[in-house]
SERO-292796 format. One record per residue: z, y, x of N, C-alpha, C in turn; residue in one letter. Coordinates in steps of 0.02 Angstrom, whole numbers, plus 32768, in hexadecimal, padded with zeros to 4 digits. Each point is the difference from the previous one (the first is absolute). Layout:
N
ZYXZYXZYXA;...
//
This chain:
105
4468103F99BD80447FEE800F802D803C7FF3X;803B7FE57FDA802B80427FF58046800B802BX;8012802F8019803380008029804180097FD7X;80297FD27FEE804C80267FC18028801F8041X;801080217FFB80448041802480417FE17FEEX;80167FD8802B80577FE57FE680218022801AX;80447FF87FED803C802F801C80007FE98046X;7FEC7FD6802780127FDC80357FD5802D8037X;7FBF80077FE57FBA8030801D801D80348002X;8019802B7FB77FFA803B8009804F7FF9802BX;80367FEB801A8029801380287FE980088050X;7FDF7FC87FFE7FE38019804C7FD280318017X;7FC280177FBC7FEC803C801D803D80277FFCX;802680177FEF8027803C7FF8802A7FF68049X;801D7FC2800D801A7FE280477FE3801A803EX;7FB3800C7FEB7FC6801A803B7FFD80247FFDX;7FF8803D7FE8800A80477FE5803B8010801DX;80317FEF80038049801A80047FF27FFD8069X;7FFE7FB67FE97FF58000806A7FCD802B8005X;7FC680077FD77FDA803580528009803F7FEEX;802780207FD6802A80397FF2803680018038X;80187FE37FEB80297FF9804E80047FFC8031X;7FBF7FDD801A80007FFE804D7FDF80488028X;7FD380357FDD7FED803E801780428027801FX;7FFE802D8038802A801280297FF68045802BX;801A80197FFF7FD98043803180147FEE8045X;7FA67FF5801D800F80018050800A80118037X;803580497FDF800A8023803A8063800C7FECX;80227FDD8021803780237FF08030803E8014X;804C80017FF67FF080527FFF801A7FF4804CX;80047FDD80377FFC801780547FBE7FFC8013X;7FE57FEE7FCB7F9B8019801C800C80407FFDX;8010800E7FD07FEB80437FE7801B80428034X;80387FFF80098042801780297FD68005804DX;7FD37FC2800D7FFC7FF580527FB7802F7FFFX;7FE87FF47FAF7FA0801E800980168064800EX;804780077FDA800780467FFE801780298044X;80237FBC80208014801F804D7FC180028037X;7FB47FDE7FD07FCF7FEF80417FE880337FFBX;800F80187FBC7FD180547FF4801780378015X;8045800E80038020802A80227FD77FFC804FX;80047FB380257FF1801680257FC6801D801DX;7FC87FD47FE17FC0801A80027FEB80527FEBX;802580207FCC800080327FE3802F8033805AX;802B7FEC802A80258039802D7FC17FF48053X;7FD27FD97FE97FE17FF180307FC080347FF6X;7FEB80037FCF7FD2801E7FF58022804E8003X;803C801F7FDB802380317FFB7FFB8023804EX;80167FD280337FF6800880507FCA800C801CX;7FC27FDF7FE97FB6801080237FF080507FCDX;801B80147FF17FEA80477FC880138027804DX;7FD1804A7FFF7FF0803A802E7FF17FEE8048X;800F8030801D7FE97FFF80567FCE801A7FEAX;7FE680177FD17FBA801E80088014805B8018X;7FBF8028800F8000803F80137FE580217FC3X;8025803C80007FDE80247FD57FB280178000X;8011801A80397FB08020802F7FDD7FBB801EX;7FC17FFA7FE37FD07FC4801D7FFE80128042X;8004804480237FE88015805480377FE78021X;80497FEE7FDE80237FF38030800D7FB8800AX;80007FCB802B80327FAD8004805B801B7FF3X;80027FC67FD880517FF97FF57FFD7FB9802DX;803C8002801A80127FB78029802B7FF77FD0X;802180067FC380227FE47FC87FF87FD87FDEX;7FBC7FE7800E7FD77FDA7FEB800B7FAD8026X;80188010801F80047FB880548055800B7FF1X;802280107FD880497FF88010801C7FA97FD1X;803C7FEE803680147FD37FF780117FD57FB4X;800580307FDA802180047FB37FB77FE57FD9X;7FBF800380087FBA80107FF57FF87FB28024X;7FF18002803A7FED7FB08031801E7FC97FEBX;803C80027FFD80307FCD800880287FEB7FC9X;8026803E7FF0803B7FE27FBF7FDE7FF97FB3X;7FCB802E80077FE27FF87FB37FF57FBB7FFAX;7FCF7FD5804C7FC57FD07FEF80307FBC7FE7X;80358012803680327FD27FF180197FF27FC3X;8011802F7FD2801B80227FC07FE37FC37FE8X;7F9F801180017FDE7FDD7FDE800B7FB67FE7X;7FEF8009803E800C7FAF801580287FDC7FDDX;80428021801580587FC97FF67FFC80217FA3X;7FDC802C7FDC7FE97FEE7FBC7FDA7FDF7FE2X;7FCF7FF780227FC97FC67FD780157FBD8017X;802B8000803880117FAD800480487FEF7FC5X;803E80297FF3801980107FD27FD87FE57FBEX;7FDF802980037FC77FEC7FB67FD97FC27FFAX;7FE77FE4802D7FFD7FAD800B80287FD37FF0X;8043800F801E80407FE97FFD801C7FF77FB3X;800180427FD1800C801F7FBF7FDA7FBD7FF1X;7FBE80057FF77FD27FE07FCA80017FA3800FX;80187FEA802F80087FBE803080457FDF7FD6X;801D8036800780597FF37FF7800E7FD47FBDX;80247FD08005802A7FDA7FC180347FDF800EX;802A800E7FB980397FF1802D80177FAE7FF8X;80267FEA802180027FAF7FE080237FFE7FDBX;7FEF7FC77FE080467FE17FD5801D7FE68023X;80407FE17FB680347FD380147FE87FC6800DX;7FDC7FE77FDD7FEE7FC380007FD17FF98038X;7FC6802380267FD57FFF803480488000802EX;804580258016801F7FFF8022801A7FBF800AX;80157FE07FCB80247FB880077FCC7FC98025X;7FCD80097FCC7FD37FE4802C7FF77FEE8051X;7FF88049801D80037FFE804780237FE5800AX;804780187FEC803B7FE4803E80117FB87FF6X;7FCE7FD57FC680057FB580137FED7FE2801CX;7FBE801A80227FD67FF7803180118000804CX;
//
């Protein structure tokens, strides 16, 4: 059996080609990007904060080590960055059309 190629065929492959050329998209847009760079900042001043309290001399304890900046604000840092970064990678924004939608509902 022979297949002839009409103008009719070959417009729709090219029709299909064109759509799935088109429909590829990058899935991160740029307030992903913007929100992934503020999660790193923060994660990056958290870690910046747990740096020293150590002693020079192994014979001596530093209690600099137990200070508030170290316990508390770094872990937090952490934290309120990697949820940021959840947030970043979660995030899309709506459309117009998903908007209209709703509000007919």
């Amino acid at each position: 059996m022979k297949v002839i190629k009409t103008k009719k065929t070959a417009e729709t492959a090219q029709n299909r080609q064109e759509e799935i050329k088109g429909d590829y998209d990058f899935v991160f847009k740029r307030e992903n990007y913007i929100l992934m760079v503020i999660g790193l900042v923060f994660i990056s001043l958290g870690y910046v904060f747990m740096i020293g309290g150590g002693s020079d001399d192994p014979t001596v304890f530093s209690e600099a080590i137990f200070d508030t900046q170290r316990l508390i604000v770094a872990p937090i840092l952490l934290i309120v960055g990697f949820i940021i970064e959840v947030f970043a990678i979660m995030y899309r924004k709506k459309d117009k059309v998903e908007i209209e939608n709703e509000d007919e509902k």
